[in-house]
Structure formats: structure tokens, C-alpha cells
N, C-alpha and C positions, 0 to 999 in steps of 0.2 A: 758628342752626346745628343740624342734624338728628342725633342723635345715631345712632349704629352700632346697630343690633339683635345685640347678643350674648346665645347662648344656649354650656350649657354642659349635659356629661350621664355621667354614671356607669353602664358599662356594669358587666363581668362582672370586678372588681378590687379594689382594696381603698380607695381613694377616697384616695390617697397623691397622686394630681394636683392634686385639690381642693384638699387641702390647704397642698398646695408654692401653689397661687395665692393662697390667702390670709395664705398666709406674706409676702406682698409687704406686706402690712400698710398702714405710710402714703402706700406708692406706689400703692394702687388706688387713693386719693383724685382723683388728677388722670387715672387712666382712666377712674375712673367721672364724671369728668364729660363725657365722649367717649362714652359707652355708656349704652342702656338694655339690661339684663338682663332679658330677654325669657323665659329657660327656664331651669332647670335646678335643681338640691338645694337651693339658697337662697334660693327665690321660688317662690310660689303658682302658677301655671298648669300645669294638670293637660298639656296636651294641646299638644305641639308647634308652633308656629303659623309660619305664613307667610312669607316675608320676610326671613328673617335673614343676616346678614353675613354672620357669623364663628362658626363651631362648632367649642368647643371637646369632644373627646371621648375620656375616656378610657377603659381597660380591652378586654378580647379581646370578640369575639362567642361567646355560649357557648350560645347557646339560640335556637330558631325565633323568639318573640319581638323576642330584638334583631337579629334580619336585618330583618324587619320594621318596626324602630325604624328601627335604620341607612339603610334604603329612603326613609321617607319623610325622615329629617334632609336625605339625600342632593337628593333631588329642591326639598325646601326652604329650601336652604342657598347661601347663593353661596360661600364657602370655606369647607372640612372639612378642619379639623385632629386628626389622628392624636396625641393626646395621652399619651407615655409609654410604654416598653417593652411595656406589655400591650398598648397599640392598634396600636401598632407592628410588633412580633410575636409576639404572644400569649403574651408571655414566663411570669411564673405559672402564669395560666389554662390556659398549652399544657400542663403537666406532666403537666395529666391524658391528654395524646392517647394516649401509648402503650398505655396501659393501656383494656382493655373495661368500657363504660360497668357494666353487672352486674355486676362484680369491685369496682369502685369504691364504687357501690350498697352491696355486700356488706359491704365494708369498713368503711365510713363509718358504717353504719346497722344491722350484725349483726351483726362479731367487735367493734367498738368500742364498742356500745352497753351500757349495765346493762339498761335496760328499755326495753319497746316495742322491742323487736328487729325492727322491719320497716321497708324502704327507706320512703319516703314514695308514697301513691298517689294523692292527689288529681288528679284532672283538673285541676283550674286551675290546679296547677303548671306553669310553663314547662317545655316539652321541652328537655332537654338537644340540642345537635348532638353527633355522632360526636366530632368534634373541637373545640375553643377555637380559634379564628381571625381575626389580625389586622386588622382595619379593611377594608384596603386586599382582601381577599379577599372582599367582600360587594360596597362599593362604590368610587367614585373618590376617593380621598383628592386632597387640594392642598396638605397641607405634614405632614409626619413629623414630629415631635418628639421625640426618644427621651431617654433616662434615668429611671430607678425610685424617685423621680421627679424630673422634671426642677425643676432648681432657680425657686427664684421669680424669681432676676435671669432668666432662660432665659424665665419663661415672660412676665413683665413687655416685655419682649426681643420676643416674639413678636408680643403684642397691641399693643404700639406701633408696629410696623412693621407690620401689618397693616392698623391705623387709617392711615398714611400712605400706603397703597396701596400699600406695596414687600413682594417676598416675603423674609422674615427669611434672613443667610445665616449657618447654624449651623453651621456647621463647627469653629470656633474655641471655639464655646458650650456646647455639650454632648456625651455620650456616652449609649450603653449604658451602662445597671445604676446 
């Protein structure tokens, strides 16, 4: 039997997905024998690969970087899953929209600071985008997933039905927040 290439990825949030998945605890036992775990914060491979199933992804788009991430997950992915309020609707990560990214900057990094009172300037930092932006506003999502975070029966819920070739019906399953 060929096992499912599941990858899984931590965009711009606070990794509360992750953890709802591994909250499943004795029940990833009988997924992971259905799955190899191809990508993501709990396994070695640096660099997105090929092929994959099922991506699970949480958190907002917040940076040129992960539009870029999202692109290729996108193109290499046969279902992209929108995992949790943030990928959802950039719920957290949006809070900074309204406000100008230099005010933020300023905030964060001058009236809040004791020392080194200066925003950060390295180049190899990620560009911030204007805005934090859900998933679905970069590329094609295939299944939503909402709540902060969605539980692990929900997300257990998700990957079982997806291994079975049916689109999960969550209605009954979860919420926002």
C-alpha cells in the first residue's frame, strides 16, 4: 500500500495548529501508518518537494517570502488545506492591517524598547506585505478549516477523510475562534 505524502507548514501564527494535531496524540498512530510526512516543523527536509497529497497549512501570509512559499506549496500540492482562523482569515496576523507598517515598526521596536531603539534593518529579513492575508488571497485553497485552533478531533476528522478520498463535511465540526 503507498502511503499519502503529507506535508504540513507554519506560516505567519503562532503554531496553535500544530499543536491541536499533535494533540490527537494515540490517534496519529493509525494515520501515520497511512502517511509519510514529507515536510514540515517535525522532520528534516529543508526544501518543499514534489508530489504531495495533502498540505496541511496554517497561519496568515505576512511577508513576500510566504507568497512565495504558498506559490510553490500551491503548484505542488494536490490538496491545500487552509488550516485555522489565521489561514483562514488572517484573524491575528490581520490586526496589524489597519495600522501603517512604520507606526508598527515604531512601536514594537522604539517607544517599547529599553535598548537598541531601532526597527530591525537587515536585508535578509523578510519583507513584511502591507497587509497579513488569508490563504486563499495568494493561492487556491481546497478545503478551509477554521477555529483558533481547530480541535484535534476536527483536525484528525480532516486527515481521515481526506486519506479516504472524501471532502471532510464541517459544518457540524468546528467554528471560528
Amino acid at each position: 500500500m503507498t502511503k499519502a505524502r503529507l506535508a504540513t507548514m507554519w506560516l505567519d501564527g503562532c503554531s496553535g495548529c500544530h499543536m491541536s494535531l499533535l494533540d490527537l496524540d494515540e490517534a496519529l498512530i493509525p494515520i501515520s501508518q497511512r502517511v509519510q510526512i514529507v515536510y514540515g516543523p517535525l522532520v528534516d527536509p529543508r526544501e518543499y518537494p514534489e508530489g504531495v497529497d495533502v498540505a496541511l497549512v496554517e497561519g496568515a501570509v505576512g511577508t513576500e517570502e510566504d507568497i512565495e512559499k504558498m506559490r510553490m506549496v500551491r503548484e505542488r500540492t494536490r490538496i491545500l488545506v487552509a488550516l485555522g482562523d489565521c489561514a483562514v482569515t488572517s484573524n491575528v496576523a490581520g490586526m496589524r492591517n489597519p495600522f501603517k507598517l512604520k507606526d508598527i515598526f515604531n512601536r514594537a521596536y522604539v517607544e517599547n524598547a529599553d535598548v537598541n531603539k531601532n526597527p530591525p534593518s537587515d536585508p535578509a529579513l523578510p519583507v513584511l506585505l502591507r497587509h497579513a492575508v488569508p490563504l486563499h488571497d495568494v493561492v487556491k485553497v481546497d478545503l478551509h478549516v477554521p477555529g483558533c485552533p481547530p480541535s484535534a478531533e476536527t483536525i484528525g476528522f480532516v486527515v481521515t477523510e481526506l486519506l479516504e478520498g472524501r471532502i471532510p463535511d464541517l459544518r457540524t465540526r468546528t467554528r471560528f475562534g
